[in-house]
C-alpha positions in Angstrom: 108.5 114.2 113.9 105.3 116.2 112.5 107.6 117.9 110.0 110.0 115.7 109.1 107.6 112.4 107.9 106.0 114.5 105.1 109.4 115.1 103.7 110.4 111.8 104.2 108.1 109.7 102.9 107.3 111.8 99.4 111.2 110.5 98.2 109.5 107.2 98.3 111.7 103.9 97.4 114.5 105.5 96.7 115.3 107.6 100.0 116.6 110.4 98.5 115.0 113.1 95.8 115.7 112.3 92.3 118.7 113.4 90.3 116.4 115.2 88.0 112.8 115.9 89.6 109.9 115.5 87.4 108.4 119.0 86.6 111.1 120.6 87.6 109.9 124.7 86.4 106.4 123.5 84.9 104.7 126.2 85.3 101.7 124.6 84.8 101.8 122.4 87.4 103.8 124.4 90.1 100.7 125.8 92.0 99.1 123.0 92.3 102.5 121.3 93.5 102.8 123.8 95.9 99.1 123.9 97.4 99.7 120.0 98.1 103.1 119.7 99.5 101.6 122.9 101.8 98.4 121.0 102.6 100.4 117.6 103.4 102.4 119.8 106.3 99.8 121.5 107.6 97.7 118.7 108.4 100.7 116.2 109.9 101.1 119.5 112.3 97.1 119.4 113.0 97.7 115.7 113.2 100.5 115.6 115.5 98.2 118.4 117.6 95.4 116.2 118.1 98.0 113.0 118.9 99.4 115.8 122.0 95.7 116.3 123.1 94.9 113.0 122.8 97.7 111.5 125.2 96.8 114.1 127.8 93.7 113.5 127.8 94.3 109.6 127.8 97.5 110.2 131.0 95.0 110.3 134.0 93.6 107.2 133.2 96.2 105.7 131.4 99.5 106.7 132.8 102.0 108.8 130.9 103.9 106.3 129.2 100.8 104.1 128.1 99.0 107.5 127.1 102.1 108.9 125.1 102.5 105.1 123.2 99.1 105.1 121.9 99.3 109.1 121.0 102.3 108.4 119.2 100.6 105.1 117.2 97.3 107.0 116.1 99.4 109.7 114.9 101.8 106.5 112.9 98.4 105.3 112.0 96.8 107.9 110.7 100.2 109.2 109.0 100.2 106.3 107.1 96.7 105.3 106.0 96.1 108.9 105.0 98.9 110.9 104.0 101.3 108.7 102.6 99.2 106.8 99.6 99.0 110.7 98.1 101.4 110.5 94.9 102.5 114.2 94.4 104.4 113.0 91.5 102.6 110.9 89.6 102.4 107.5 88.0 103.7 107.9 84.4 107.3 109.2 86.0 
């Protein structure tokens, strides 16, 4: 789930990538394209980390179910107020 959000959610609306992908071989841009998409992976895996420690640490008090329910929501939560408002492509496309 860790990996496959970030991809999701940067098609946007549409579900899908575009026909023709904005920047497509600006080499001006590329690195900086790159460096983000990178970034937005490698923290959803940090993220879903911290959601794994976090419902062990909540399953002796808690119970497993309980524990793995709000793991799984902080890391939804989190996902969502963080991660997903970043616009990689921008907002004159």
């Amino acid at each position: 789930m860790g990996l496959i959000l970030p991809k999701c959610e940067s098609f946007g609306d549409q579900g899908a990538p575009p026909a023709k992908p904005p920047s497509v071989g600006n080499l001006d841009t590329i690195g900086q394209r790159t460096a983000l998409y990178c970034g937005k992976i490698g923290v959803t895996v940090l993220l879903a980390l911290a959601a794994t420690v976090l419902g062990r640490t909540l399953a002796p008090r808690w119970g497993n179910w309980n524990a793995a329910v709000a793991a799984v929501a902080s890391f939804l939560t989190i996902f969502a107020l963080k991660l997903v408002p970043i616009d990689e492509i921008g907002a004159g496309v």
